[in-house]
N, C-alpha and C positions, 0 to 999 in steps of 0.2 A: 350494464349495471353490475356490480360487484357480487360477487355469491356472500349471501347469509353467513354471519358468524356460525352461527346454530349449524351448518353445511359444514365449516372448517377443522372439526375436531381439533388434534393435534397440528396441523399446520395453516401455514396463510395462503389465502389466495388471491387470486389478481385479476381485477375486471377487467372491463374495456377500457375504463377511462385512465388505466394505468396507477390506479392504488391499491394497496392491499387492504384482505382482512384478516386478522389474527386470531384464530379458534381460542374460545376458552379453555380447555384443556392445556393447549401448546401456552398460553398468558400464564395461565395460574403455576402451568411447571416453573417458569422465568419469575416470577413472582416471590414465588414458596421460598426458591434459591436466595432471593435477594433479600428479602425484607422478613423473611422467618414463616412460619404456619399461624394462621389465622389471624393477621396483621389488620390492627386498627387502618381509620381510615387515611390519617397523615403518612405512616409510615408505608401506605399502600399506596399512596399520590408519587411519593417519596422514592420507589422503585421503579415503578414505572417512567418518572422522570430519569431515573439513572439510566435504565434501560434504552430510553429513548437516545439520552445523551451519548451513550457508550456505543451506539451502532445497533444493541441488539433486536430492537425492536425502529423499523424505517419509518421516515416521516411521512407523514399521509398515510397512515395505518389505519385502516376503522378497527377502534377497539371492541371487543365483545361487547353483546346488551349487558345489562345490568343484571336482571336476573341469572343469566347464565354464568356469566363470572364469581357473582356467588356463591352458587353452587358447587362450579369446581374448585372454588379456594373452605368452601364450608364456613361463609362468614354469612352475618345478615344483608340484605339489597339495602339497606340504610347506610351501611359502611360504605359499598362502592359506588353508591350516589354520591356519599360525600365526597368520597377518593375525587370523582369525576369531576364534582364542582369545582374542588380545590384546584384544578390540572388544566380547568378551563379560567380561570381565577387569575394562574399564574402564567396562559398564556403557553400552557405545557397540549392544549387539545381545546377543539373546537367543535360545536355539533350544528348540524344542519336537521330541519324539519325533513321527518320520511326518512332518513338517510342514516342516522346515527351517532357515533364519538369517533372523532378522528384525532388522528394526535399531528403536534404541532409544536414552534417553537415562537419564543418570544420577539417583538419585532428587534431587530438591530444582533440578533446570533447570526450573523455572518463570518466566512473565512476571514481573517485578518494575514495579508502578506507583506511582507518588509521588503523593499527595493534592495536591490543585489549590488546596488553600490555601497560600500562599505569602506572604513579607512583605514589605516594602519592598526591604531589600537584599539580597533573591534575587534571582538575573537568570535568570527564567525559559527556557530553553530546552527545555520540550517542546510548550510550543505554537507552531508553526509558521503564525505572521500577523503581517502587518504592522499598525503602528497606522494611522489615521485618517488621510486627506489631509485637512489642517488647514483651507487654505481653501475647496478645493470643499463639504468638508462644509459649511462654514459658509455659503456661496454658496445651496448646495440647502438649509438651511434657511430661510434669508432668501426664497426663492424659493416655499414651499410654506405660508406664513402664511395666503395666502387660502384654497387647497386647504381646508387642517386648516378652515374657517371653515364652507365650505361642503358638506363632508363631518360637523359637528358636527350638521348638522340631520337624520341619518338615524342608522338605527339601529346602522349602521360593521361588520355582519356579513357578507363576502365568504367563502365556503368555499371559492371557485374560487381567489380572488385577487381582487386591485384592479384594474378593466377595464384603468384606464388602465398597469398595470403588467403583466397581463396579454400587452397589445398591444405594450408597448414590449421585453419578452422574444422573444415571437416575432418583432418586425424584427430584432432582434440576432441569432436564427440566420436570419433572410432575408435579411438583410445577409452572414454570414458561408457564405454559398451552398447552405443546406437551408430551402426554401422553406416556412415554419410561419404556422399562421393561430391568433388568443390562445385559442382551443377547446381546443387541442393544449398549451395549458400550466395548469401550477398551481402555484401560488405556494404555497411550504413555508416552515417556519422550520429555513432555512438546507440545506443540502444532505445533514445526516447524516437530518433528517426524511422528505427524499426518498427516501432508500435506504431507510430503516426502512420507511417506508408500503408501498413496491414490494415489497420482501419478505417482508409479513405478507399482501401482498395475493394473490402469485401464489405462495407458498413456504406447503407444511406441515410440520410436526413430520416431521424422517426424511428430507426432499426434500433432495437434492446441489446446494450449490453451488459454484462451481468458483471459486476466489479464485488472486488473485494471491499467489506469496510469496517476499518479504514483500511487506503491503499494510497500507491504511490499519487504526489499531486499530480505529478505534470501529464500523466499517463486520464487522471479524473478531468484535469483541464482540457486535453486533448478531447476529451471525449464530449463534452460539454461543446466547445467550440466547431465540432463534424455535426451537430447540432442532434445526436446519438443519446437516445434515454436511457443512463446509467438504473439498472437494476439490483443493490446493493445486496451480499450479501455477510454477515457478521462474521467478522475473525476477532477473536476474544482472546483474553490470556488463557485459554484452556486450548485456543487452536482455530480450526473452521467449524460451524455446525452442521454439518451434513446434512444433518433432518432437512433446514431449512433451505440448501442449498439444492439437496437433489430436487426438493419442492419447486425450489422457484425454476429450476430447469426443465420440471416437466411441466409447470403451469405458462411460464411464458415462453417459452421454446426461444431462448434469446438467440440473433444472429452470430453473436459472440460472446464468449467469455475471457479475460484476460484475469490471469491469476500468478501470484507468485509464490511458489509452492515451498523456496529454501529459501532459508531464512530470511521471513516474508519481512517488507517494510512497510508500515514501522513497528511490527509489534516482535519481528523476532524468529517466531514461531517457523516450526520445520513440520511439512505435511507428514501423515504415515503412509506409508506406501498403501497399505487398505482405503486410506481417502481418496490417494490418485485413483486407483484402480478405477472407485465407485465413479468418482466425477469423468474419467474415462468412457464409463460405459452408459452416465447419462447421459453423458453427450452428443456421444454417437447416436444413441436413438433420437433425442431430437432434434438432432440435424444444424449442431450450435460447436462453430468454430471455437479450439481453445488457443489464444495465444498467451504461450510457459514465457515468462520472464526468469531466467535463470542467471539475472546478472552477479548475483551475491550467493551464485553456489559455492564459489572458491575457497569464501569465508565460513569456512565451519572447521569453528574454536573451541566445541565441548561433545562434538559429532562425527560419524565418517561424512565423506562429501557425499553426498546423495548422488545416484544415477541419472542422466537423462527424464524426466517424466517423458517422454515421447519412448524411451526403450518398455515402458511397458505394457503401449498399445502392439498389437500383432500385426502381421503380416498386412497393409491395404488400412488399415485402420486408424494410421497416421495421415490420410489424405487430408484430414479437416485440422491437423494440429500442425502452429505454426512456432517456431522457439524462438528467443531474440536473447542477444548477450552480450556483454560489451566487456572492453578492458579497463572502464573508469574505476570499477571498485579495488581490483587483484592490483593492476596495476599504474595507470593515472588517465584521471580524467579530458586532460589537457591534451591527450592525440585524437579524443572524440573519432575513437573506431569501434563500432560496435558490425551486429553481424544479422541476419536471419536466417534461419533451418527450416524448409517446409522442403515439399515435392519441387522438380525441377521444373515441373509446369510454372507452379504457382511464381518460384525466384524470377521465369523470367517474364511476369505479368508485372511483379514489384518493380522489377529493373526498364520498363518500357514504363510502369507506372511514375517513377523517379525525376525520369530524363527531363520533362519540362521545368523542373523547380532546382534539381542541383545532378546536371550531368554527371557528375565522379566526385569519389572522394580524394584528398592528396596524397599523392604515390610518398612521398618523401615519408607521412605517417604512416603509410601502410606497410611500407618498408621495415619502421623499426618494427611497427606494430610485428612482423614476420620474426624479426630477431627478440623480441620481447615473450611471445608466444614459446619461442624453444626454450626460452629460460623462467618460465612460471614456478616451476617447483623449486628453486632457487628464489625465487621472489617472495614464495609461500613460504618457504621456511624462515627466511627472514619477519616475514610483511607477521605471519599468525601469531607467533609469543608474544611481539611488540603489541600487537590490538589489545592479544588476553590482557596483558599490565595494564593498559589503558585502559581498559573496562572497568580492570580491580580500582583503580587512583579512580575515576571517575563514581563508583560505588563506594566506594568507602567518604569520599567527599559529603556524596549526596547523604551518605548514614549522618555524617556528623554533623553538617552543618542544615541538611531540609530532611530531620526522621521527620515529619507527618508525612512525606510524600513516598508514596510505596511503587516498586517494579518487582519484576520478575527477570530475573537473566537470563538472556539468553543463549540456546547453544552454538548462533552465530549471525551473521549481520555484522551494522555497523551502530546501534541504535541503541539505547532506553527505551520503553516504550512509558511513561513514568506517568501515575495517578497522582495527580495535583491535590485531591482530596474536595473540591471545591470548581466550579466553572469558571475560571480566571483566566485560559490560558492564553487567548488573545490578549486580553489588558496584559500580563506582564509581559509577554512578547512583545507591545509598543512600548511598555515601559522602561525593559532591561535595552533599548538602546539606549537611553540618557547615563545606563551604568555600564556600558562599551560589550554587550554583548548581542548579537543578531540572532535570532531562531525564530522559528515557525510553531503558531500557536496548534495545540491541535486538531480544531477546525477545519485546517489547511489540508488533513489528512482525509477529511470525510465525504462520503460519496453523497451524502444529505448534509447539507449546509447548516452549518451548528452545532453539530456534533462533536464529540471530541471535546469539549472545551475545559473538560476536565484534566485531559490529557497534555503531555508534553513529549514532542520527539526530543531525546538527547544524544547525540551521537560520539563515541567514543575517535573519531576516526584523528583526532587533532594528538599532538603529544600531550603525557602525562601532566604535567607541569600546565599546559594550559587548561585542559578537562577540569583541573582542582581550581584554577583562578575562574575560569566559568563560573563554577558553581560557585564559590564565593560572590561575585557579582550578583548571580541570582538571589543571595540572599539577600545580598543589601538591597537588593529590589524591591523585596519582601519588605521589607525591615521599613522602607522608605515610605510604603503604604501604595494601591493599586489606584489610581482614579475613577470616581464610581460618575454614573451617568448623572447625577447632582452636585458634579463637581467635590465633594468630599474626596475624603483617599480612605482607601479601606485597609486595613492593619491586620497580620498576623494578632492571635490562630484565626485561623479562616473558619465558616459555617459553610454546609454543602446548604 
């Protein structure tokens, strides 16, 4: 049975039956923030709905009693009765006898995803990659001719990885100041295989894992499909919440956590190194794997590149952290070679883990991948001013043609992370294919289904020139009116 709001103070907590409950103290701070001090009862439903919509408060939440919410916001229990009724009205919470206010979304807030076949004059914007550095690729394949020659005469099955790519992984974090020997890595196809491996490896049917929200989909898909109960916890435009996050780590002691600490996707945001530390050290005590996603360190546009998160656990203290990284972002998606950093034990559980589903990856990719690898800082100084411009034309777009819709820029990534202003973002996601553009609602992003719908991922990663015809497309989307569930179409300005 779930502990008593009135027990939760400032944080939530988590029963058996795997919902939380939100102290009135911890509501009313989230509250005060959103909708102002001592907030009638709509514009108290009205927060809370944001709240819920935005991540920061998880679905299946027992809201505080009545009385006690009152009290810490210093309103009358007639306001947040009303609040409550309105919230259950709208399909925003639901109450059980005995049991209390739980919160809740309306029926048909589901992810919405658009199929990945696309045709010439779509302009892609849900996948978030750059294309191909035209010359170096072409350099590292002219460079790898004899390799392929001399690698043709064996039988070309590596489960670990390709030695010499192996080796050149690990200088890349002994270079970047976590001192790794090529035992300690394994070369995957591409980084989502990383995480997949690692969480079929150390994760059973039932086991908690503690995700970021929002976070990456396919990483929430994966998780969902090991049939693994996602434990969300809120990453906002301000960052991660700690409060909440050390909470939920000592209250559900999850088996894992997977977190992206540089610039996180989709919202941007770059950890402080006092956050790793903290999440470092709750981890350790309760005994919850973290696996760093560090594919988008490379991309830092307004920041130095951050270190390792795993250089600043100690000596033995990295046993339970695993890291995964891939070359889709720095430099192209299309050799799908990503990589994993744990203990040497642990790689070669992964690599025996592997073997029945995809013996090795292709020497031929892991090859350039090897010649691609020496020449990153060459790739970065090209690949970083080209994003920053792109960022700018794509901001400056959105100024002119969508001002209601508000971001934050980021100090690096490939992404928008952009307030729609209004819960649309699935509808215009089906709708901007009719006006040739593909993206993902943000939905698609949340670790509690239906969230985000306020949200839009946009991703700088395309050229200039298209980022601005994008957004033009979106507007006429706009412009065109969204289809509402009675068949109308609903028209700019929008109502949240």
């Amino acid at each position: 049975m779930a502990a008593s709001a009135g027990n939760a103070g400032n944080t939530g907590n988590v029963g058996n039956n795997g919902n939380s409950s939100l102290g009135s103290r911890r509501l009313a701070t989230l509250l005060t923030a959103t909708a102002g001090p001592h907030p009638g009862y709509r514009p108290l439903a009205h927060a809370v709905r944001t709240l819920l919509l935005d991540g920061r408060i998880a679905l299946r939440t027992r809201l505080p009693a009545e009385r006690e919410l009152a009290t810490a916001l210093g309103i009358s229990r007639a306001t947040v009765t009303a609040a409550y009724d309105l919230l259950r009205t709208d399909g925003f919470a639901h109450s059980r006898r005995g049991s209390g206010t739980w919160t809740a979304l309306p029926e048909g807030r589901r992810p919405s995803s658009v199929a990945y076949a696309v045709t010439d004059d779509v302009i892609d914007l849900a996948m978030a990659a750059p294309y191909a550095p035209q010359g170096e690729l072409a350099a590292a394949l002219a460079a790898v001719s004899g390799e392929v020659a001399r690698h043709a005469a064996t039988a070309g099955y590596h489960p670990y990885g390709l030695p010499e790519l192996r080796a050149a992984v690990a200088e890349r974090f002994t270079r970047r100041g976590l001192p790794t020997i090529p035992e300690q890595i394994l070369i995957t196809s591409g980084a989502q295989q990383a995480v997949s491996l690692t969480l079929t490896l150390l994760a059973r049917p039932g086991d908690r894992v503690l995700v970021e929200n929002p976070s990456y989909t396919n990483v929430l898909d994966a998780v969902r499909r090991g049939g693994l109960r996602a434990t969300p916890v809120p990453v906002t435009d301000e960052g991660w919440d700690t409060e909440v996050a050390e909470s939920t780590l000592r209250q559900t002691a999850p088996r894992l956590a997977y977190l992206v600490p540089d610039f996180h996707n989709p919202t941007g945001r770059l950890m402080p190194v006092e956050q790793r530390q903290r999440f470092l050290e709750t981890a350790r005590r309760t005994g919850t794997w973290l696996i760093i996603d560090e594919t988008l360190t490379d991309i830092a546009l307004d920041a130095p590149r951050p270190a390792p998160f795993a250089s600043l656990a100690g000596r033995g203290a990295g046993e339970q952290l695993v890291t995964v990284g891939s070359l889709s972002k720095t430099h192209w998606g299309g050799l799908r070679i990503g990589w994993v950093r744990a203990s040497s034990q642990l790689i070669t559980e992964l690599a025996t883990h592997r073997v029945p589903t995809d013996i090795a990856g292709s020497v031929l990719d892991q090859l350039l991948a090897v010649e691609l690898i020496e020449r990153t800082e060459a790739v970065l100084a090209e690949r970083l001013p080209l994003l920053r411009s792109q960022r700018s034309a794509l901001a400056a777009a959105l100024a002119e043609q969508l001002p209601e819709w508000r971001w934050q820029l980021p100090p690096g990534g490939l992404c928008l992370w952009v307030d729609l202003g209004a819960p649309i973002s699935s509808a215009l996601a089906t709708a901007a294919l009719d006006h040739g553009v593909r993206i993902e609602g943000g939905a698609r992003f949340g670790a509690d289904p239906g969230t985000h719908e306020h949200r839009l991922r946009i991703p700088y990663a395309l050229p200039a020139e298209l980022c601005v015809e994008a957004v033009g497309r979106l507007a006429r989307t706009l412009e065109a009116g969204l289809p509402t569930a009675n068949g109308e179409r609903r028209h700019r300005p929008w109502m949240a």
